[in-house]
N, C-alpha and C positions, 0 to 999 in steps of 0.2 A: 647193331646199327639201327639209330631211329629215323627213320624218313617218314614226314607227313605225307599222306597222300591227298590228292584235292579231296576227295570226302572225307576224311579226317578234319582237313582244316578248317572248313566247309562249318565246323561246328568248335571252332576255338574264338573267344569273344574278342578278337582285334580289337573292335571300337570301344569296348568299355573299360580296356586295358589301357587304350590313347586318354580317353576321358581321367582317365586316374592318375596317369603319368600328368597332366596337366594340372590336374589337382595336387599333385603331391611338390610339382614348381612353386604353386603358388605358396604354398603353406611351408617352403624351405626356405623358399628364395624372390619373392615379392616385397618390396618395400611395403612397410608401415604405413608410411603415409607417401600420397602421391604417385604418379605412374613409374614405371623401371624395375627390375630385377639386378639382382646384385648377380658379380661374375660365379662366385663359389661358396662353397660351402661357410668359410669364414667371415660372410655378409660384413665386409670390408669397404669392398670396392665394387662401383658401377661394371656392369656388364658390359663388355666391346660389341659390337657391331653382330660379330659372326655370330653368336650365342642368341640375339634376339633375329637373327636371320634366318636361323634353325627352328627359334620356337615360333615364327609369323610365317614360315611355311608348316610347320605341324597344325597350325591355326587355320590357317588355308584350307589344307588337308579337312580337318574336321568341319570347315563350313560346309565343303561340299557336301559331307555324311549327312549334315543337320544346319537347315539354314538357320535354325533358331539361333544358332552360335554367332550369327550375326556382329550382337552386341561384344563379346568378347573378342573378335576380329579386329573390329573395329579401335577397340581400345589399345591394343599390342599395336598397331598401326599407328596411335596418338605415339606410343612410346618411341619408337622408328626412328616418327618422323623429328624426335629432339635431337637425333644425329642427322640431318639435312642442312647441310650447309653450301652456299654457292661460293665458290671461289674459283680466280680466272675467265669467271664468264658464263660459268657451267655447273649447273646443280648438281650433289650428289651425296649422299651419308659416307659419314665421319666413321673412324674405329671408336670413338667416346662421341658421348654426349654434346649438343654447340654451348658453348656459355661466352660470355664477352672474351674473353680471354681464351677460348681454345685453339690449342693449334689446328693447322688443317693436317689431317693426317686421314686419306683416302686410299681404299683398297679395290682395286677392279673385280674382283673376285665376289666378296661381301656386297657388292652392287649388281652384281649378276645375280647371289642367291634372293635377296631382296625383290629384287623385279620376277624372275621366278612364282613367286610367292603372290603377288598381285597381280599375275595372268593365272593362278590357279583361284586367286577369289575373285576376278570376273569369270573365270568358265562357270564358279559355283552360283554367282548373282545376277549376271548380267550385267553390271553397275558399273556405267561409262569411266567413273573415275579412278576405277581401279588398275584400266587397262591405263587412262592420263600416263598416271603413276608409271605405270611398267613403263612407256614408251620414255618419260625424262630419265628413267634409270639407266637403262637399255642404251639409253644415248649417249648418258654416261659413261658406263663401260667401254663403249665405241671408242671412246676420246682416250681411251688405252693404248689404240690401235697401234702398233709400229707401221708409220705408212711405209716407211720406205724399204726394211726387212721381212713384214707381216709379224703374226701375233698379237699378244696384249700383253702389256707388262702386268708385272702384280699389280702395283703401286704407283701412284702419280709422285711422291717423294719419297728421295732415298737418302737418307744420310753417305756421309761423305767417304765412310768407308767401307761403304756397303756396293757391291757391283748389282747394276740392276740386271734384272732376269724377267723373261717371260714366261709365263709359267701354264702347264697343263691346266692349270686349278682357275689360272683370268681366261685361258681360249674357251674349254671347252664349254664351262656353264654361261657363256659372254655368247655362243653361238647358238646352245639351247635356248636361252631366252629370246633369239632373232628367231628362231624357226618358231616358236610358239607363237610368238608375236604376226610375224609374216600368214601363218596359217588364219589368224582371226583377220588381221588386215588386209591382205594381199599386198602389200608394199615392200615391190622388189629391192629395195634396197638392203631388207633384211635379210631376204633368202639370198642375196649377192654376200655380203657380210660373212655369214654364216657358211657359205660355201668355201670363200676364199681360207676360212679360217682355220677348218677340220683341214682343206688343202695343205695348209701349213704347218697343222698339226700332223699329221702323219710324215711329211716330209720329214719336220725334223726331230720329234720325240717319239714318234712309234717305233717300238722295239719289235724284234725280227719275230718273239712270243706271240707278237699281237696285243700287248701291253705297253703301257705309253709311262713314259718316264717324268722327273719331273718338271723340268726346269732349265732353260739355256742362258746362261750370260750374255753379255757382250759381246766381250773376247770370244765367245763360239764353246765355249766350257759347259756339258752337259749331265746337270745334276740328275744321275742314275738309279737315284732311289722312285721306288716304285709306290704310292699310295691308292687302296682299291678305288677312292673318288677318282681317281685319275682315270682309270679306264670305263668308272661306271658310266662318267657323260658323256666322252664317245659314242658309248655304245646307245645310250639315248638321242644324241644328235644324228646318228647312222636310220634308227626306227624313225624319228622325223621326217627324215630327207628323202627314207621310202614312202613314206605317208604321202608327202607333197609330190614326187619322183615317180613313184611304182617301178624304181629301177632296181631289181634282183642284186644288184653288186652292193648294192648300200645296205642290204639285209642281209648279204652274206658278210660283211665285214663288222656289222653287229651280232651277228653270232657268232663270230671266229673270237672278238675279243671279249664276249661273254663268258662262252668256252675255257678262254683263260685264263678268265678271273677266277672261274670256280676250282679250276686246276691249283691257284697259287691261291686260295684265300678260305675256301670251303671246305669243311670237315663231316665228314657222313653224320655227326651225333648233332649238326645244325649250326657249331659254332662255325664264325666265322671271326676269322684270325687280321683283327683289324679294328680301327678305333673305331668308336660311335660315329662321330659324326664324320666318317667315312661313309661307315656299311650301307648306312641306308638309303646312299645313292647308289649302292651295288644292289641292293634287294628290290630298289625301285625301275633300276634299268633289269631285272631278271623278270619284275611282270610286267610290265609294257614288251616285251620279247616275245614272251609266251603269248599275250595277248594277238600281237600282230600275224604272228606266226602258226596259233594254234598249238603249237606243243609244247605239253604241261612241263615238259622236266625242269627249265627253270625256272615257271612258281612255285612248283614244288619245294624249290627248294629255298625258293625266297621265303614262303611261308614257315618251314623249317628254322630257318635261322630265325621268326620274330619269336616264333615259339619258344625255342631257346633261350632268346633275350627276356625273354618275361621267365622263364623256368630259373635259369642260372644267374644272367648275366644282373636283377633285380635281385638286393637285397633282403631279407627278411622281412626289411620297413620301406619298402618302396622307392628304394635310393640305388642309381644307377653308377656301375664303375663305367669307365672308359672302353677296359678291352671287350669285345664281342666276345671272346672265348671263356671269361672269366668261370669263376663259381663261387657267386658269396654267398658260401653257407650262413654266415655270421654280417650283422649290417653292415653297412657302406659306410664309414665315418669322414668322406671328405669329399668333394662332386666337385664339377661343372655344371652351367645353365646347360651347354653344348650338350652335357651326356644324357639325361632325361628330354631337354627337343629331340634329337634324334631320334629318339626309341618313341617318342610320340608322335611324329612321322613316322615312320617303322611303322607301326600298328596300325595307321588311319589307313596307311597306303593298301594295308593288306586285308583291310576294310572293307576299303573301295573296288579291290579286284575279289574278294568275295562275293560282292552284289552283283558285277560283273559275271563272275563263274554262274550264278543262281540266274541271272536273265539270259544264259546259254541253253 
């Protein structure tokens, strides 16, 4: 069995892992000329939404480490903001790119991770216009909202044969972003938002595990597949809400579904049994845990799994597969933007609770 232990970790280079991961995007998957990253490996097609949502929070992440990064924050931010389109009234990023002709195709979810992202590069600047940013996105997502059932739907459009659903993946990162928000602001509107929403998240997609499912219809039809993002944002809006709260039952229900996740998703040897840009909102909600709580066990074991992912789950040549559990002995011959952001969030994050452990 390999378990890191905090002084072990303590001395594995997170940050210069993330910095290389970044580097090794650019040099796969950066356009030639002009700003965008292509989606995959077969530098085709423009990148959707989520994949530059993953790498402008890895970006995030690294500002904090190094304000110098500054200028590269900035510039992923140019790219963003080429999915920003207002439609109905209300501004908010596209799944592609806007051009005269693009349809409007908007995701609640992908505007959650987005805004996200821009409350982690004001924490790291201070720069008013970051937080702007957050708050029209943020506002965005709101306009999800099911007034009259609660939740958020995925999507503002659904084709015709498609039944809409609300989903664990629009509530719970849609309520993280209000508390983060609500904590620099104080403006109760968000901490109401955000209350209401876990409310109705547990109501109706918390499984009896303490794992949150994924998704309800219409008709009342609840799609029971379990992904580890699904419980890792709970369990981060739960560490919030005690943050703001100081009420014991919100930290006990963040550790109950922590607990869980490692039950159903973590493996003594660090893998974790779960796609990229899943994990690393399970690895991010296991040190903010520890952090609040004081006990190491799960960074321990957050830091476990980045180690992994740079031991195994990284190619020969710096190219990431999807599974966390993987082993490419031999290169990686086909990617995602999504798989290298993740694991360069991964790494920043465990960074940043390194400096953290070392100012303890």
């Amino acid at each position: 069995m390999f378990f890191t232990s905090s002084i072990y970790a303590s001395e594995l280079p997170f940050k210069k892992w993330g910095f290389e991961t970044l580097n090794q995007i650019d040099k796969d998957l950066k356009f030639e000329q002009g700003l965008g990253y292509y989606e995959d490996s077969s530098r085709e097609e423009v990148s959707f939404a989520w994949g530059n949502a993953i790498l402008l929070l890895a970006k995030a992440q690294a500002l904090k480490l190094d304000d110098s990064f500054k200028k590269e924050f900035d510039e992923q931010l140019k790219i963003i903001d080429e999915y920003f389109i207002v439609s109905d009234g209300i501004g908010g990023y596209n799944c592609l790119p806007v051009h005269k002709n693009t349809d409007v195709d908007r995701y609640y979810d992908d505007n959650a991770w987005i805004a996200m992202a821009f409350i982690d590069a004001y924490e790291a600047s201070g720069n008013k216009k970051y937080l702007k940013k957050a708050k029209k996105t943020i506002d965005y997502s709101l306009s999800g909202v099911d007034k009259q059932n609660g939740g958020v739907f995925w999507r503002e459009n659904w084709p015709e044969d498609d039944k809409k659903s609300k989903n664990t993946c629009s509530v719970a990162p849609t309520a993280f972003s209000c508390l983060k928000f609500y904590q620099i602001t104080k403006q109760d509107k968000y901490f109401n938002e955000a209350k209401e929403l876990m409310q109705w998240l547990d109501t109706t997609l918390k499984d009896e595990d303490g794992l949150y499912f994924d998704h309800i219809t219409e008709d009342g039809r609840i799609g029971r597949r379990k992904w580890s993002y699904n419980s890792a944002m709970p369990v981060r809006c739960y560490i919030q809400l005690y943050k703001i709260t100081e009420k014991e039952s919100y930290l006990q229900k963040a550790a109950e579904t922590a607990d869980a996740s490692i039950e159903r998703w973590y493996e003594d040897n660090g893998e974790l049994k779960c796609k990229a840009m899943f994990g690393f909102t399970l690895v991010e909600a296991w040190f903010e845990l520890s952090e609040v709580t004081g006990n190491p066990k799960w960074k321990n074991k957050a830091f476990d799994v980045m180690r992994n992912v740079h031991e195994n789950v990284m190619g020969p040549k710096g190219r990431y597969s999807n599974d966390w559990d993987d082993h490419n002995r031999r290169p990686v011959t086909s990617w995602q933007l999504l798989y290298p952001a993740a694991a360069a969030r991964g790494y920043f994050s465990a960074a940043e609770y390194q400096n953290i452990q070392q100012e303890n």
